[in-house]
C-alpha positions in Angstrom: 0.0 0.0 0.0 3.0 2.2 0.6 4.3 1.7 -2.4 0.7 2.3 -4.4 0.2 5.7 -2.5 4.2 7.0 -2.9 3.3 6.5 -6.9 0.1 7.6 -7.1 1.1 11.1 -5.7 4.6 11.0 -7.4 2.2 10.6 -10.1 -0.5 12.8 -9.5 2.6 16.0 -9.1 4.1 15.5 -12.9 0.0 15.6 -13.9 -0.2 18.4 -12.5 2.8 19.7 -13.5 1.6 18.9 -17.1 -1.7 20.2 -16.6 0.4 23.6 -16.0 1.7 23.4 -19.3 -1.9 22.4 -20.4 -3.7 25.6 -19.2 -0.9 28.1 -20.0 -1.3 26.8 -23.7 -5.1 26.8 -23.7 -5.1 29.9 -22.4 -2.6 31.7 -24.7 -4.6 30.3 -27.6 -1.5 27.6 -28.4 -3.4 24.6 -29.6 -3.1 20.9 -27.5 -2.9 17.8 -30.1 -3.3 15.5 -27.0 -3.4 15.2 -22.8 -2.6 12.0 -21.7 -2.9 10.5 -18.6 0.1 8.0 -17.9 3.0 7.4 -20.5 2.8 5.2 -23.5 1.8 3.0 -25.2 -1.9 4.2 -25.5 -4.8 2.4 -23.6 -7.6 4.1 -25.1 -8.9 7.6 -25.9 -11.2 8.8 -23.0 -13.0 11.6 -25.5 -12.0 14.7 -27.8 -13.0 17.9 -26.5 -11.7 21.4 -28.1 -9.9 19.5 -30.5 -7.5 17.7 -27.9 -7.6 14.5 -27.1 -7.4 12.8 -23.8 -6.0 9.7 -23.5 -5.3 7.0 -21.2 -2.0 5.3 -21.0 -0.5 1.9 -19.7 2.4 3.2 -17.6 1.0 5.3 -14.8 3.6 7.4 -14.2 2.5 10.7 -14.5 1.2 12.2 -17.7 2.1 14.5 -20.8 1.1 17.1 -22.9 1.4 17.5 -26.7 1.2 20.8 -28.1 0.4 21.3 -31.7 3.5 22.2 -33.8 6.2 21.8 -30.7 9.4 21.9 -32.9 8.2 23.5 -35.8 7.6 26.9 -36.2 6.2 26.9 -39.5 2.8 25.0 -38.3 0.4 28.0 -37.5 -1.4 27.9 -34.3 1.2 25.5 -33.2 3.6 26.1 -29.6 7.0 26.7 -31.7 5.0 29.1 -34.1 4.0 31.3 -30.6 6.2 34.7 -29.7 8.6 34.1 -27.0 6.3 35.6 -24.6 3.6 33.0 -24.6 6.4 29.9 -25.0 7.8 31.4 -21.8 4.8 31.5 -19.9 4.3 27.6 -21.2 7.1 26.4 -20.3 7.2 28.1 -17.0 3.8 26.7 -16.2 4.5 23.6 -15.5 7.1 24.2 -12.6 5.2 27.2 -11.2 2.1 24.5 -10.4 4.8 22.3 -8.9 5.7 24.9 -7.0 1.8 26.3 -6.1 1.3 22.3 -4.8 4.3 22.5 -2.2 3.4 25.7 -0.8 -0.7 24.6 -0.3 0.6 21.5 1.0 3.6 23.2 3.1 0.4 25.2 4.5 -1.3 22.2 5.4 1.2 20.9 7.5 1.7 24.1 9.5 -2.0 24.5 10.1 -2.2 21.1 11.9 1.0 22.3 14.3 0.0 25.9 14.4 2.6 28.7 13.9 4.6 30.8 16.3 3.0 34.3 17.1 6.4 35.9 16.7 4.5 39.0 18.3 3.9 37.5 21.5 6.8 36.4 24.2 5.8 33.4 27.0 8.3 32.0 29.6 9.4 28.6 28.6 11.2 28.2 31.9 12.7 29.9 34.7 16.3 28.5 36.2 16.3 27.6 40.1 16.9 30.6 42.8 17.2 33.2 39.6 16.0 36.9 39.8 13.1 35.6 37.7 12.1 32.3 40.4 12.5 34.4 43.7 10.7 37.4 42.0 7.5 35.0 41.6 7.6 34.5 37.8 6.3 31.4 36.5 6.9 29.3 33.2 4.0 29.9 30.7 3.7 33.5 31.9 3.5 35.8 29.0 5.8 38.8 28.9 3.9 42.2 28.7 5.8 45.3 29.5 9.3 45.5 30.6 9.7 49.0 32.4 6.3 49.8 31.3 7.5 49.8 27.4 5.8 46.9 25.6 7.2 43.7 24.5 6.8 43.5 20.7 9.2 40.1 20.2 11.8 38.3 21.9 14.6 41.0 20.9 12.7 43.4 22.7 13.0 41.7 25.7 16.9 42.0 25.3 16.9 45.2 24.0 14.7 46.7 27.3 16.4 44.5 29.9 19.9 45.6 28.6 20.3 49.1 29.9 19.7 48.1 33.4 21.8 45.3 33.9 23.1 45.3 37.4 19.7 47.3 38.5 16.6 46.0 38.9 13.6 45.9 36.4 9.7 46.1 36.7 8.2 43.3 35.0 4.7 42.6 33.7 3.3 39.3 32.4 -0.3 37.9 31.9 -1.1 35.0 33.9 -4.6 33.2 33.5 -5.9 36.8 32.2 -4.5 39.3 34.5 -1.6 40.9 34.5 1.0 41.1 37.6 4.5 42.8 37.9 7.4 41.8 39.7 10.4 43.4 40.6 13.5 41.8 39.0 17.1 42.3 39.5 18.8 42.0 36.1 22.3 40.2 36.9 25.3 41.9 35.4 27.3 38.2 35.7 24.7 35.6 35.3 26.3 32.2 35.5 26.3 30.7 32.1 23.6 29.3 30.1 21.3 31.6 31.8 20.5 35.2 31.2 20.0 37.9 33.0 16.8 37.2 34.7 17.0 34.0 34.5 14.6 33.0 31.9 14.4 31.0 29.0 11.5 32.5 26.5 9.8 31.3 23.5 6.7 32.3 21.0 3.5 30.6 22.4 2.2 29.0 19.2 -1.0 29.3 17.7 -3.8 27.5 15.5 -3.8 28.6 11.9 -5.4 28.6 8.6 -4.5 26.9 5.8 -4.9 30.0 4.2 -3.5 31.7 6.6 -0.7 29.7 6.2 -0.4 30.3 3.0 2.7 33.0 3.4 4.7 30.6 5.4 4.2 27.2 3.3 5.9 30.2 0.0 8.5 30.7 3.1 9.2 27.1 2.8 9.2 26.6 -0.4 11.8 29.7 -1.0 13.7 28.4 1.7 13.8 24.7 0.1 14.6 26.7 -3.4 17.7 28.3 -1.8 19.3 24.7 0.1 19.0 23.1 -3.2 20.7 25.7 -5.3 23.6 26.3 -2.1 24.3 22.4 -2.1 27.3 22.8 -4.2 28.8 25.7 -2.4 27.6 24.0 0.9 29.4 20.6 -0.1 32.3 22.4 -1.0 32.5 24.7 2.1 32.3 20.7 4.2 28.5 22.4 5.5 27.2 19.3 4.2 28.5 15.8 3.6 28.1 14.7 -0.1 26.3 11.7 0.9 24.0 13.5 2.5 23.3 15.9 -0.7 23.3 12.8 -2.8 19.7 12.7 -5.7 17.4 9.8 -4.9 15.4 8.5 -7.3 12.2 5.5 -6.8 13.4 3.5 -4.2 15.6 6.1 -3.0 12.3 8.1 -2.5 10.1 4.9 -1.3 13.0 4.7 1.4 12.5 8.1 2.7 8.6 7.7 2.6 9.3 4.7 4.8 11.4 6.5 7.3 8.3 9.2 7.0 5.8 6.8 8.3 7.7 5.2 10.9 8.7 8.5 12.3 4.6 9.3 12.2 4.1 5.7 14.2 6.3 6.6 17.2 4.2 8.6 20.7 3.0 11.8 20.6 3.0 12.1 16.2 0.6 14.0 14.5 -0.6 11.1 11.9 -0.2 12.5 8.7 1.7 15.5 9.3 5.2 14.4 8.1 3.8 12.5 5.1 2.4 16.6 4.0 5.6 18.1 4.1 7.4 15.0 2.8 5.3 15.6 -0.6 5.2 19.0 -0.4 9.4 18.8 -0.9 8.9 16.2 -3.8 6.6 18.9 -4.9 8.8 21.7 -4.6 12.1 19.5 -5.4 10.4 18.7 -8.8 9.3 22.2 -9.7 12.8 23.5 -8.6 14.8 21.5 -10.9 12.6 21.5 -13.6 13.5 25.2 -13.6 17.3 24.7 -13.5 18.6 25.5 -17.0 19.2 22.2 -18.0 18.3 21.5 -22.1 15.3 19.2 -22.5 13.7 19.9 -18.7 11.8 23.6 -18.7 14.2 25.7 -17.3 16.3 24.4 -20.7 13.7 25.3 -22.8 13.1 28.7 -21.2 17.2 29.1 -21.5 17.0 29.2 -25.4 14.7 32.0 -24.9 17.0 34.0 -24.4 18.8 35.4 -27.3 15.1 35.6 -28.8 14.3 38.1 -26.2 17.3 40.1 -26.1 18.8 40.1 -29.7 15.3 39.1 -31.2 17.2 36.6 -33.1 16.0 33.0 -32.7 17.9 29.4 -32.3 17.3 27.3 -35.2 14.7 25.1 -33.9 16.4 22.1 -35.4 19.4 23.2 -33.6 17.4 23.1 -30.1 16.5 19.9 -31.0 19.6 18.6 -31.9 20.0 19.4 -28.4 17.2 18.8 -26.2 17.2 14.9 -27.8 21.3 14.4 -26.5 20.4 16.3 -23.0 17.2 14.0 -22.6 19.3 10.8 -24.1 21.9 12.1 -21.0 18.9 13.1 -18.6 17.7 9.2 -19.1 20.9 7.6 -18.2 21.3 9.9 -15.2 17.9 8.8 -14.1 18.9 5.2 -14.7 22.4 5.7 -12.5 20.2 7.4 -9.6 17.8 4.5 -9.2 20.9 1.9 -9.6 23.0 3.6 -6.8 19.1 3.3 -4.5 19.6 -0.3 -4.5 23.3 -0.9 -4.3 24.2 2.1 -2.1 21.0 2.7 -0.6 21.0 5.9 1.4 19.5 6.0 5.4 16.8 8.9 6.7 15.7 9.3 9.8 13.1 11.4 10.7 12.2 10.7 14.2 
């Protein structure tokens, strides 16, 4: 079952991602020859609508689009016949709904955690016969008011507390509702690992939206954007260990799903939760590279562009096809070494 659900949604992203490339050309008025569902050979034609034709295919693996006239520009109406403007915004499609997936699914996961209020400052704990303890200040207390200027974020807290060390500071929290002060001695030598007061804070976290969310699951997606794009400079700098930066492909993926589930199986897991953000970075990971410009993925494609929109001077599309058929000849046997090294140098996760 594991293995049915990790291919249905590794499935269900390139559809999508297709579908990206399907609306972008419906939409620009590029005609689509055919939408099929799984790779070939055919299994049957579902129906012809708009003049394309959907189609149902043996290996279900995803899915692909055919636009009319793809290499050739002299077929009118056709993708390769389209100004640079519209082949753009097709080709870019495709990632971008990769992209859109990760960060509604990054969402999801955060709004069944909740996010931090960054806004708000509570008292995680409070260190034995500190200013904090024998002033009456409790873990879970919320910080108000330091000195009667409010506490906007944790910085604050350093920033208010900081011209009084070695004096002693009024402070307000909120405790079940009501607020109290307390008279606190800010400690110009605290002993170490503790600050001043003697507290240890943190942002008290909150229930969210998925929408709500929405801001934070781009965060992540950005965030995932810039660690995959830094890997070389990371491996090189020894940040990161190669074999931990190392591509995956089925299994290698199948392995990380399991580690995903066992780590939701253990006390105290949200059910569910890891397996979101696990497919929101396959998400992400496959609109990302898709994007890199590589010839025969998008980002390829979208790299030939280029001297059309600067020097309005076009590649010979034979000459880009020369091209993208050696890159995807290349891209095949890269795939094929990935899923070898899976099973003879199978990489560990751990996600507990």
């Amino acid at each position: 079952m594991d293995v049915v659900i990790l291919l249905a949604a590794v499935a269900s992203m390139i559809l999508l991602h297709e579908f990206g490339h399907f609306i972008a050309a419906r939409f620009f008025g590029i005609e689509v020859e055919e939408f099929g569902i799984g790779f070939p050979p055919k299994a049957r034609t579902l129906f012809t609508w708009k003049g394309t034709e959907y189609t149902l295919n043996w290996i279900p693996l995803g899915g692909f689009v055919r636009p009319k006239g793809e290499g050739d520009p002299e077929v009118e109406g056709g993708l390769a016949a389209a100004p640079p403007g519209q082949r753009f915004g097709v080709y870019f499609a495709g990632p971008l709904m990769n992209l859109l997936i990760a960060v509604v699914l990054y969402a999801a996961s955060f709004s069944q955690t909740g996010m931090p209020a960054f806004d708000q400052v509570v008292v995680q704990s409070v260190a034995a016969n500190s200013p904090a303890a024998q002033a009456g200040i409790q873990p879970g207390d919320r910080l108000v008011r330091i000195n009667g200027q409010p506490v906007t974020d944790m910085t604050s807290v350093h920033t208010l507390i900081a011209p009084h060390v070695g004096e002693t500071v009024e402070v307000t929290v909120e405790r079940d509702g009501s607020e109290h002060t307390f008279t606190v001695l800010a400690r110009r030598n605290p002993p170490q690992g503790q600050g001043s007061i003697g507290i240890v804070m943190s942002n008290p976290i909150q229930p969210i939206s998925t929408l709500r969310a929405l801001p934070y699951g781009a965060t992540a997606v950005v965030n995932q954007a810039y660690l995959l794009l830094t890997l070389p400079v990371q491996i090189s700098r020894g940040l990161i260990a190669p074999e931990d930066a190392r591509l995956v492909g089925y299994k290698g993926m199948y392995d990380m799903y399991k580690a995903v589930q066992e780590a939701e199986s253990a006390p105290q897991a949200q059910p569910g939760l890891n397996s979101l953000s696990f497919f929101a970075m396959i998400s992400a990971s496959l609109g990302i590279l898709n994007l890199l410009p590589i010839p025969a993925v998008d980002g390829g494609r979208i790299l030939f562009l280029l001297p059309e929109f600067i020097f309005r001077r076009r590649i010979p599309p034979k000459v880009e096809m020369v091209v993208n058929s050696v890159s995807f000849f290349l891209l095949l046997l890269l795939l094929l070494y990935i899923n070898v090294q899976d099973f003879i140098n199978p990489a560990t996760f751990n996600f507990r």
